[in-house]
Structures are given as structure tokens and as C-alpha cells.
MARZARO-420335 format. One line per field, with one value per residue (C-alpha): chain; residue number from 1; x, y, z. Coordinates in steps of 0.5 Angstrom, whole numbers, m for minus. Example, Ala and Ser with C-alpha at 12.3 -4.5 7.8 and 13.67 -1.06 7.14 Angstrom:
2
unit = c(A/A)
pos = c(1/2)
u = c(25/27)
v = c(m9/m2)
w = c(16/14)
This chain:
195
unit = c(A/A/A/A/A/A/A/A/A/A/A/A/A/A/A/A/A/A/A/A/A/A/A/A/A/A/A/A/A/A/A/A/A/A/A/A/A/A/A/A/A/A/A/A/A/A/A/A/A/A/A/A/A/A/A/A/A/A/A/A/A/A/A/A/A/A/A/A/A/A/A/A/A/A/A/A/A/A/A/A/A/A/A/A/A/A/A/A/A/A/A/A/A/A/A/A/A/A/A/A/A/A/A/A/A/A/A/A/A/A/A/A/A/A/A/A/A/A/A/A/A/A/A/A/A/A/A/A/A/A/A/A/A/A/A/A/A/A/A/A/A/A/A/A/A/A/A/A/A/A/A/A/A/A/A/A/A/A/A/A/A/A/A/A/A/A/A/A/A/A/A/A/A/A/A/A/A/A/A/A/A/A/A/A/A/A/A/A/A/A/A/A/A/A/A)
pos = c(1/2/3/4/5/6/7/8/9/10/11/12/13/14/15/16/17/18/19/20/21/22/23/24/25/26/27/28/29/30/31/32/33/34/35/36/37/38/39/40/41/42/43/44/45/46/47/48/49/50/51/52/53/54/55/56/57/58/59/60/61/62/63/64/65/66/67/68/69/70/71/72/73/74/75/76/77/78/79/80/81/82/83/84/85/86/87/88/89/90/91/92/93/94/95/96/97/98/99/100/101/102/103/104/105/106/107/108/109/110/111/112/113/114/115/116/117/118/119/120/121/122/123/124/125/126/127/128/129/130/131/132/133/134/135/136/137/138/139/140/141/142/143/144/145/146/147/148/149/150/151/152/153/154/155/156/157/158/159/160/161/162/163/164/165/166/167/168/169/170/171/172/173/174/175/176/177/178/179/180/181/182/183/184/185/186/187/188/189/190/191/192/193/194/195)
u = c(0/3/3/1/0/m4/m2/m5/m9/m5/2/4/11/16/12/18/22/16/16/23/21/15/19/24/19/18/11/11/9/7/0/2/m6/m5/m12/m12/m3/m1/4/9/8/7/15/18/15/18/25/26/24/30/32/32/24/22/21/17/12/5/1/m6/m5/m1/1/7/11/13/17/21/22/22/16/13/6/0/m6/m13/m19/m25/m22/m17/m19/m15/m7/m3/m4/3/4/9/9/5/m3/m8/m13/m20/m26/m33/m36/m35/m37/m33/m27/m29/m29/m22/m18/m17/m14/m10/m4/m7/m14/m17/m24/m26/m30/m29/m29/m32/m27/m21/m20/m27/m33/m39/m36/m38/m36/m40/m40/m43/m39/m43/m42/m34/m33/m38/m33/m26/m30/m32/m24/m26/m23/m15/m8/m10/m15/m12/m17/m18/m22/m22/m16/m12/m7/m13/m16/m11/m12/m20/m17/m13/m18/m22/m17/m14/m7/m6/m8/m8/m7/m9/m12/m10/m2/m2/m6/m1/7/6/5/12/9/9/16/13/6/10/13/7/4/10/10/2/2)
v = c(0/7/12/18/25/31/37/41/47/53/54/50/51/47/44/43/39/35/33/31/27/24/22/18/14/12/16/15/21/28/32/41/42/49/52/60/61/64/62/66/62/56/57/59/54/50/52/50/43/39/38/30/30/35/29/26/32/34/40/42/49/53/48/53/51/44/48/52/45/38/35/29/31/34/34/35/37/42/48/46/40/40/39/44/44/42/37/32/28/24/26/25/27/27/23/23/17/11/12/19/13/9/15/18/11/12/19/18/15/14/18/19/16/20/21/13/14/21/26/28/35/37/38/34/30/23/17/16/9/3/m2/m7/m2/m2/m10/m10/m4/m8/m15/m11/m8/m1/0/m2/0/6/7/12/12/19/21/19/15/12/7/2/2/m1/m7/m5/m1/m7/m11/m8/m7/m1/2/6/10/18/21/29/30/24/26/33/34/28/33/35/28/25/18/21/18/11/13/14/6/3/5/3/m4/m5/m1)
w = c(0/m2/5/3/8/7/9/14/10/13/15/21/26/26/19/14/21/21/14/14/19/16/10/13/17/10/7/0/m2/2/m3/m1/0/2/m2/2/1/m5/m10/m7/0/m4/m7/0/3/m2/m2/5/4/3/m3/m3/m1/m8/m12/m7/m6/m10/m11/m11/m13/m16/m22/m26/m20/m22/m27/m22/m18/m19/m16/m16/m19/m19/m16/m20/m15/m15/m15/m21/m25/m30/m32/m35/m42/m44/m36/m36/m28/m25/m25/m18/m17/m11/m12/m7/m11/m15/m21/m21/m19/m25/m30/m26/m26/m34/m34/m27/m24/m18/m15/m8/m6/0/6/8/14/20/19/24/21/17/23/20/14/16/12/5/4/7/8/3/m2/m1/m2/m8/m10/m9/m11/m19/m18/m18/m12/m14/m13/m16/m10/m5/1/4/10/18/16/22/23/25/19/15/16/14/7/5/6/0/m4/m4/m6/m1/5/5/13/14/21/25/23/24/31/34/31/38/43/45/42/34/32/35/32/25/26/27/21/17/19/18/12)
């Protein structure tokens, strides 16, 4: 399964610091959602990444900054749903049902399917699809290696998410509320193990 993480909306101390430690516990890639911060903030934050990682990173905005650095990819969603004309890098994006995942599949890398489970970081974003409708989606191979879930995830879901196929598990909320707890370190290698 790929481990994917999600960055907090707004800047956060110590964030960069963080990410580095993210990446050598071994998350696959790290998505830049950042949806309020201008392109300057975005590239600023970017320089201060250590170089090793920038290959390994995805924006959701700002898309002309794969040009300025080499980035993993892009991350189509509501507010950009389409590549640069002239894109070349690895193509996700967000999806909210089956179908859309179906559709998405063809034209991506690989494609979010969220909320699968309540929310950490988004008050009243509950879950959205029966556990019957899961299995009989992973049965039908619409959910695949090329199904990151997304919402709610914890590290006692993995087993649940491989269970059902799914190539992949994106953290947001669970991760960035525990930076700050003395057992984050031990949290991160537990999630290593079991995905």
C-alpha cells in the first residue's frame, strides 16, 4: 500500500521539521493542499523542503511550480480539475463516489475516493459508503491499487482499507493533530509496519 499524507490547510510551525521526519519513516509521497496560500507562499515553502524529498512531493495548487521545481506531480481537484496543457509528471486527483473513481481511473495515476470514514480535520464529514458497497467495489475491481482512501483514516483502518483493496492510505488530520505528542515517532513506525 502507498502512504500518502496530506498537508495541514495553513502553515504550521515546525512544519517542514515535521515532513522531513514524515518522509524517513518512510510515507511514499507527501500532497502540498494548501488551498488559501498564494504562489509565492507555496514556492517559499517549497525552498525550504530538503532537496531529496521535492521528488516525492504533489501540489494541489499552484501548478506552474512543477516548472520551477522537480516535483512528483499534480493533484487535480474542484478548484483545479485540469492539468497544464503541456503537463508531464504523475496525474491524481479527488473523487466523492464510484463512479467518478471508474471515470478518473483511466485518465490518472492514481485518484483519491473520500470520505471513507467521519472526518478528523473537517467538522461534519461523515463517512460515505457502506461497508457492502466498499466490498462489492473492490469485488468489481473499481477499487484497486489505484484507490488511495482518504477521510478518517487512522493506522487501525489499514487492515480494514487492505481488506478492500485499496493501494493506498492518505493521512491528514490524524497525523497533524499528533506533531506535537511524544509517541508521534512511535505512532509513524507503527503505521510503517502494518501498511
Amino acid at each position: 500500500m502507498k502512504w500518502i499524507v496530506i498537508t495541514s490547510p495553513d502553515f504550521l510551525p515546525g512544519e517542514v521539521s515535521t515532513i522531513d521526519t514524515l518522509f524517513r519513516s518512510g510515507i511514499d509521497l507527501l500532497h502540498v493542499r494548501k488551498p488559501t496560500a498564494s504562489a509565492d507562499a507555496v514556492r517559499q515553502f517549497l525552498a525550504t523542503v530538503p532537496t531529496q524529498w521535492l521528488g516525492r512531493i504533489v501540489l494541489h495548487d499552484h501548478f506552474h511550480l512543477v516548472e520551477e521545481f522537480p516535483l512528483h506531480g499534480i493533484h487535480l481537484n474542484r478548484r483545479n480539475p485540469q492539468p497544464p496543457a503541456a503537463f508531464h509528471g504523475s496525474l491524481s486527483a479527488s473523487c466523492h463516489s464510484l463512479a467518478e473513481v471508474a471515470e478518473r481511473k483511466t485518465q490518472c495515476d492514481y485518484v483519491f475516493l473520500s470520505p471513507i470514514f467521519n472526518s478528523i480535520s473537517k467538522t461534519g464529514y461523515h463517512a460515505a459508503f457502506q461497508e457492502s458497497v466498499l466490498r462489492q467495489a473492490a469485488h468489481s475491481g473499481i477499487i484497486d491499487h489505484q484507490v488511495v482512501a482518504l477521510g478518517g483514516v487512522t493506522a487501525r483502518h489499514l487492515p480494514y482499507l487492505k481488506s478492500h483493496h485499496f493501494g493506498g492510505a492518505a493521512f491528514l488530520g490524524d497525523i497533524w493533530q499528533r506533531t506535537t505528542h511524544s509517541s508521534f515517532t512511535a505512532y509513524l513506525q507503527q503505521i510503517s509496519q502494518e501498511i
